[in-house]
C-alpha positions in Angstrom: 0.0 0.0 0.0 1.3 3.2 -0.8 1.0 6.5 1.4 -0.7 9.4 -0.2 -1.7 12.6 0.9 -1.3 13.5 5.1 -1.9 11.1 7.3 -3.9 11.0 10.4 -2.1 10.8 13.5 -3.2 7.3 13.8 -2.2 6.3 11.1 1.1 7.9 11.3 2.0 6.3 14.9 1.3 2.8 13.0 4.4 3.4 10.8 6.7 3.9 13.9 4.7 1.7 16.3 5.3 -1.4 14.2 9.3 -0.9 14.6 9.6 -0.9 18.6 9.8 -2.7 21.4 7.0 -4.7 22.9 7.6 -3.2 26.1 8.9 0.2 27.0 11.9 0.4 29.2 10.8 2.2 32.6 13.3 4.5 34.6 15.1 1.9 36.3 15.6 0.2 33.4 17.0 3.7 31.7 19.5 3.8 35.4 21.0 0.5 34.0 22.1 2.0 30.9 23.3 5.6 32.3 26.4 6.2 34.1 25.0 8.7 37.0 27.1 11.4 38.1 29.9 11.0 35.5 29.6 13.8 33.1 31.3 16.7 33.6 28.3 19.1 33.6 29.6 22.6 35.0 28.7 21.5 38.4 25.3 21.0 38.4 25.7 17.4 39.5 27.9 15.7 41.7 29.4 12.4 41.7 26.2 9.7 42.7 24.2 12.8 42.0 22.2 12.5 38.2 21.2 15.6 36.3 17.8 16.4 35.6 16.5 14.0 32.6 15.0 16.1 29.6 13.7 13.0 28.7 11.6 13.2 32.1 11.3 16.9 32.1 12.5 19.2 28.9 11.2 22.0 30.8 13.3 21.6 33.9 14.6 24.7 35.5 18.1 23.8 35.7 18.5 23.5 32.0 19.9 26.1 29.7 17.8 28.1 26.9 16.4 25.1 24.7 17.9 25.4 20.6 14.5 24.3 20.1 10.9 25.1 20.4 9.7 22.6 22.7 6.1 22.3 21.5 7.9 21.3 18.2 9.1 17.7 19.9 6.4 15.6 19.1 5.9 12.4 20.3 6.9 9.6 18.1 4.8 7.0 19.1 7.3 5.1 21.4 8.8 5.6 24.5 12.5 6.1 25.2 14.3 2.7 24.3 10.5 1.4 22.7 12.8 2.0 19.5 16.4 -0.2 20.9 19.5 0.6 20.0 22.3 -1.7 19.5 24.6 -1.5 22.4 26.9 -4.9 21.5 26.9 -5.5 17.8 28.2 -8.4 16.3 29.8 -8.8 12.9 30.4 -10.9 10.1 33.1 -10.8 7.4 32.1 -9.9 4.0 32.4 -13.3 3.2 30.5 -15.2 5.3 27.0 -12.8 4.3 24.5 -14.6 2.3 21.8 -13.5 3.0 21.7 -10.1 1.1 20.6 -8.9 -2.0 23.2 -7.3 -4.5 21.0 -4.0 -4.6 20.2 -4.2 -0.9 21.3 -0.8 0.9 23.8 -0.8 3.6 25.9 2.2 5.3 29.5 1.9 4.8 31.8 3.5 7.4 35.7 3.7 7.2 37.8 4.9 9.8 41.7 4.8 9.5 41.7 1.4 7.2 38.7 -0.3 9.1 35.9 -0.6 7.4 31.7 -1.7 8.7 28.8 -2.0 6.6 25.9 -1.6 8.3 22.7 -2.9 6.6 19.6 -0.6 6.7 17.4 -3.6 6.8 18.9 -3.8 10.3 19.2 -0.5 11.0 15.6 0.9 10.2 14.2 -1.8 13.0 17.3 0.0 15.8 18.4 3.1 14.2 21.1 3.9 16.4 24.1 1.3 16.6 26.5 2.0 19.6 30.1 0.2 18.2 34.0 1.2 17.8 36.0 1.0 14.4 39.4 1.2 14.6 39.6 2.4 18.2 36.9 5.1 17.9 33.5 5.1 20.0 30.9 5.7 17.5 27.4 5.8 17.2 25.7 4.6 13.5 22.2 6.0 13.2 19.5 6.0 10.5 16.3 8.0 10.4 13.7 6.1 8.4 11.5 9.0 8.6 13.9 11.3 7.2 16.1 8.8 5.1 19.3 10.4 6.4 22.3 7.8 7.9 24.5 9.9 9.9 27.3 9.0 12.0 29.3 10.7 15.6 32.0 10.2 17.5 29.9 9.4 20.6 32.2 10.7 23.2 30.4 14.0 24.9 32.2 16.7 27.7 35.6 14.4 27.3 33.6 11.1 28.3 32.3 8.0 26.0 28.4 7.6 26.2 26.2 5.4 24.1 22.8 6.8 22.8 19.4 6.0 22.7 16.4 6.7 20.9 14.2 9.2 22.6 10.8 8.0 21.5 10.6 11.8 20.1 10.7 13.4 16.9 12.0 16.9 15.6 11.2 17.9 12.2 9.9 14.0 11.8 13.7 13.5 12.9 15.0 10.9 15.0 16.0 12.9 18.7 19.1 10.8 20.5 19.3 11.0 24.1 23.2 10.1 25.4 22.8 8.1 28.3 25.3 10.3 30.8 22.8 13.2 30.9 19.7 12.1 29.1 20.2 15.5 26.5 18.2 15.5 23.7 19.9 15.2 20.2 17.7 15.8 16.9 20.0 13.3 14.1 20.0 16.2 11.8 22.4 18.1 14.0 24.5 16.4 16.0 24.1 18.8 18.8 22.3 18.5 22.0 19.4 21.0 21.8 17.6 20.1 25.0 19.1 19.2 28.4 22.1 19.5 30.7 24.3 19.4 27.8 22.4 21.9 25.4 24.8 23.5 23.0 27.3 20.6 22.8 28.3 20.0 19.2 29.2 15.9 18.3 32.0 15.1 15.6 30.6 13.8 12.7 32.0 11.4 10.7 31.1 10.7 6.7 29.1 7.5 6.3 26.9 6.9 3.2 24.5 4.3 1.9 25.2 2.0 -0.8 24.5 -1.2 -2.4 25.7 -4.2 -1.1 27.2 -5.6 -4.6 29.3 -2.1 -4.6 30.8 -2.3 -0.8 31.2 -6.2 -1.0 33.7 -5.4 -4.0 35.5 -2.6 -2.6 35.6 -3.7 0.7 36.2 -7.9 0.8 38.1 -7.7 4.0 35.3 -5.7 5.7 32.3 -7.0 8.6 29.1 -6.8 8.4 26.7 -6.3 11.4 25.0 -9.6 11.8 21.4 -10.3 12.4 22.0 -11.8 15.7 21.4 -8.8 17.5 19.2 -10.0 20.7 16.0 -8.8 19.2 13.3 -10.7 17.3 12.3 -8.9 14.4 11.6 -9.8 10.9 15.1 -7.9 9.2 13.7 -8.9 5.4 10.9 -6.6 5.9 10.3 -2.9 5.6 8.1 -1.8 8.5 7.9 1.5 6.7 5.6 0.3 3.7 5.4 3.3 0.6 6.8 5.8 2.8 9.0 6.9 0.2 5.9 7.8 -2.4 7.0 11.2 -3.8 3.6 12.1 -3.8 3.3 12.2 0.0 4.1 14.3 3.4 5.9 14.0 6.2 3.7 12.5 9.1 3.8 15.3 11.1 3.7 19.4 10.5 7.4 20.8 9.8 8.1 23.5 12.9 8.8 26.3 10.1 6.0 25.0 8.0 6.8 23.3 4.3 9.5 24.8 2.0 7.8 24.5 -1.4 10.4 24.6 -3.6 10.8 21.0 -4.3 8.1 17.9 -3.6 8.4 17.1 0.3 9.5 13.2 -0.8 12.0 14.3 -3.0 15.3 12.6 -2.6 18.7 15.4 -2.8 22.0 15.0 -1.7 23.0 18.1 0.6 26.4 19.3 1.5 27.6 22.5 3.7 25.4 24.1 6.6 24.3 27.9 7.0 24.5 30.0 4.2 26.7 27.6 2.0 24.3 24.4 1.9 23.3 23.2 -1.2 21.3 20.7 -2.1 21.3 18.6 -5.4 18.3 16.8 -6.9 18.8 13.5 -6.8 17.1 12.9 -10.2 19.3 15.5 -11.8 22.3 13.7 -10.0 21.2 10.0 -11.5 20.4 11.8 -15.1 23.8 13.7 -15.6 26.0 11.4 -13.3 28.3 14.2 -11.9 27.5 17.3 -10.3 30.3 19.8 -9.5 28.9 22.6 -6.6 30.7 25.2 -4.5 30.0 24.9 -1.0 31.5 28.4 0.5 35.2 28.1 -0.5 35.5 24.9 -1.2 34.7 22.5 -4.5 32.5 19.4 -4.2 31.7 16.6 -6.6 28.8 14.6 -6.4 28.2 11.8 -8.3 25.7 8.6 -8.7 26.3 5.3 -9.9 22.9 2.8 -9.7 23.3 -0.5 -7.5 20.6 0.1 -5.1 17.1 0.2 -4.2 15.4 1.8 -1.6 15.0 0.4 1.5 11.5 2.0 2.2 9.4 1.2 -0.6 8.1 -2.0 -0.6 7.4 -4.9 2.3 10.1 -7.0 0.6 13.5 -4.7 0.8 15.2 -6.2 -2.1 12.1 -5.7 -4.2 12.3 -2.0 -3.7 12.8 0.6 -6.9 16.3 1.0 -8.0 17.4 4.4 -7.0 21.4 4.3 -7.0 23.7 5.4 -4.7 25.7 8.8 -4.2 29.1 10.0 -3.1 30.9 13.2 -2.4 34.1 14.2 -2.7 37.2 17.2 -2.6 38.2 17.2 -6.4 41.9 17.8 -5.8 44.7 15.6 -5.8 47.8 17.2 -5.1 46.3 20.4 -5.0 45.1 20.2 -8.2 41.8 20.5 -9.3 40.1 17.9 -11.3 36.6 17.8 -13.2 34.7 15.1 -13.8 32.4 13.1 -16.3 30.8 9.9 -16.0 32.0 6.8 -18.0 29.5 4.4 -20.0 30.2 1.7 -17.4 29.6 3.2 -14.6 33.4 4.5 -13.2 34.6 8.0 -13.3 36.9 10.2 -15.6 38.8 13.5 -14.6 39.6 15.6 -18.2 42.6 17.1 -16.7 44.6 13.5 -16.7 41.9 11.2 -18.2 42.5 8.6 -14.9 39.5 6.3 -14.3 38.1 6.2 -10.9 35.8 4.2 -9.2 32.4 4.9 -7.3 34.5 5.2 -3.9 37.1 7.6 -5.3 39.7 5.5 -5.8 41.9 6.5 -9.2 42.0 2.8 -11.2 44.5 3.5 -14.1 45.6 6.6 -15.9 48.8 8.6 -14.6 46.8 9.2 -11.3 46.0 5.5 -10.6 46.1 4.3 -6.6 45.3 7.9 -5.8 42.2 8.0 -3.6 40.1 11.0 -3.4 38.9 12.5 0.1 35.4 11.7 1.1 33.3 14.7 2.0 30.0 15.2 4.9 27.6 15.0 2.7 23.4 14.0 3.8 21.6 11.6 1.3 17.7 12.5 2.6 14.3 14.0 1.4 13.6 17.5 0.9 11.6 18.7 3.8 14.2 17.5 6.3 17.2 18.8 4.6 15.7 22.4 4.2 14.2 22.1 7.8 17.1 21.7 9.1 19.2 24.0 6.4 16.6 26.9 5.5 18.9 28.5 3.5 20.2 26.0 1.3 20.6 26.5 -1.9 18.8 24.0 -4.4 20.1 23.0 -7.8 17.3 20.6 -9.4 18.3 21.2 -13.0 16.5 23.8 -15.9 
């Protein structure tokens, strides 16, 4: 069935109902998970002493000015946890995985030369994943709602945390809560906009989805987070049936209302913040296969390469439509700056040297071959939450 049109509230809470948890977690449950009195929080709490929970209480006294309206939180349908994270992920290697689909999306991290792929058919049942590559505490997360697989170093005022979903929603965006303070983190930013750690800015880290064909061949020595991940849930199947329709709305209001110049559904790639965002069509990015845009200073190219289907378009993930994947990177090599077209068979060419490159921006031959290119931020989501989150994005859907 495909969503048209707004939804009711009913009928929106069924979409994010049918992912969580049978049974909420209650508070003790939540002290289990949280590390009381540890975070360095100016003072306002003492060792054996916890801060005030803006899961509890966003309004609580003690907390600085909110970033965010509160009356613009919305309740997702779920409590706090309803949605579980993964707290102890387990991996397989690349070659011991059967059981995807060559087009099936999955979100490929790399840090130092470690490499994770992190399969959204997983991911859209958990949508955070608290793990460590190559030394680093991070935290994997994926919005269905909003499309958008971001990742953070999860380590906030000097300390490691793990995070949680909230059970509420921003902008129809996933809100994090770290489990040191209970602060409230929209996905979108990064940046704890409600609580005792208001203002606190994660490091992000570049992650992107893609299909599993492309990161099985460029990454053979890679894991892959397995099934086996203490819950019971159905990981074939796409809890969040036609969601992607173009020709629908995002389940609840936007807080500065719609921004009408693109379809709400409409898939871009957005790079920058503030005045220097800009966000690509994706359908002008699959049609031309390179996009070169200037993001402040600096020079980005985007480019698309098909191999994968969406993960939230029909019950049966691998049946999904084909909507390829993206990438972003710093044209320069050297500090020289390339341009780009896309091949016939799918790889890249720069007409300054004529080297062929690969989807993940790694030279193949040509006098530049074994180069690799350097992977830029870069958000793969819908419409209404890029420019509700970046309302003065620029927009380049083709004409």
């Amino acid at each position: 069935m495909k969503v048209t049109g707004r939804l009711t509230a009913a009928g929106a809470l069924s979409f994010v109902l049918v992912a969580c948890a049978t049974a909420p977690n209650d508070r003790g449950d939540r002290d289990e998970l949280r590390s009381a009195g540890e975070v360095d929080n100016g003072g306002t709490a003492t060792a054996g002493e916890r801060p005030p929970s803006a899961l509890d209480d966003p309004a609580h006294p003690d907390f600085p000015e909110p970033l965010i309206d509160l009356d613009d939180l919305l309740q997702g349908g779920p409590p706090p946890d309803g949605i579980p994270s993964i707290d102890a992920p387990l991996f397989q290697p690349v070659s011991e995985v059967d059981w995807l689909d060559d087009d099936e999306p999955v979100l490929s991290l790399t840090i130092d030369k470690e490499t994770k792929a992190y399969p959204i058919r997983i991911v859209t049942w958990h949508e955070i994943v608290n793990d460590e590559l190559a030394g680093v505490p991070v935290a994997v997360t994926y919005c269905p709602l909003c499309n958008s697989g971001v990742a953070f170093e999860r380590s906030v005022s000097g300390q490691t945390t793990t995070f949680g979903v909230s059970g509420t929603l921003y902008a129809d965006n996933l809100v994090m809560y770290d489990r040191l303070t209970e602060s409230l983190w929209p996905q979108l930013t990064g940046r704890a906009s409600v609580g005792t750690l208001t203002g606190t800015q994660l490091e992000s880290i570049p992650v992107g989805a893609v299909g599993w064909a492309q990161f099985r061949e460029e990454h053979p020595d890679a894991r892959v987070l397995s099934r086996s991940t203490g819950h019971d849930r159905d990981y074939l199947t796409n809890p969040y049936v036609g969601y992607d329709d173009p020709d629908s709305q995002p389940l609840f209001a936007l807080p500065n209302g719609p921004d009408t110049r693109s379809p709400a559904k409409s898939r871009v790639v957005g790079v920058g913040e503030g005045e220097d965002a800009v966000a690509v069509s994706r359908d002008l990015l699959a049609d031309r296969g390179v996009q070169h845009v200037e993001v402040g200073s600096d020079r980005v190219v985007l480019w698309h390469a098909p191999g994968q289907v969406s993960a939230l378009d029909t019950q049966q993930i691998p049946d999904g439509a084909e909507i390829g994947s993206v990438a972003a990177f710093a044209p320069e090599v050297g500090g020289r700056t390339l341009d780009f077209t896309r091949a016939d068979d799918g790889t890249f060419q720069d007409q300054q040297t004529g080297s062929v490159w690969n989807f993940f921006g790694r030279a193949l031959n040509g006098p530049l071959a074994g180069e690799q290119l350097t992977a830029v931020e870069y958000l793969d989501t819908f419409w209404f939450a890029w420019a509700a989150f970046q309302p003065d994005t620029g927009l380049v859907s083709g004409g």
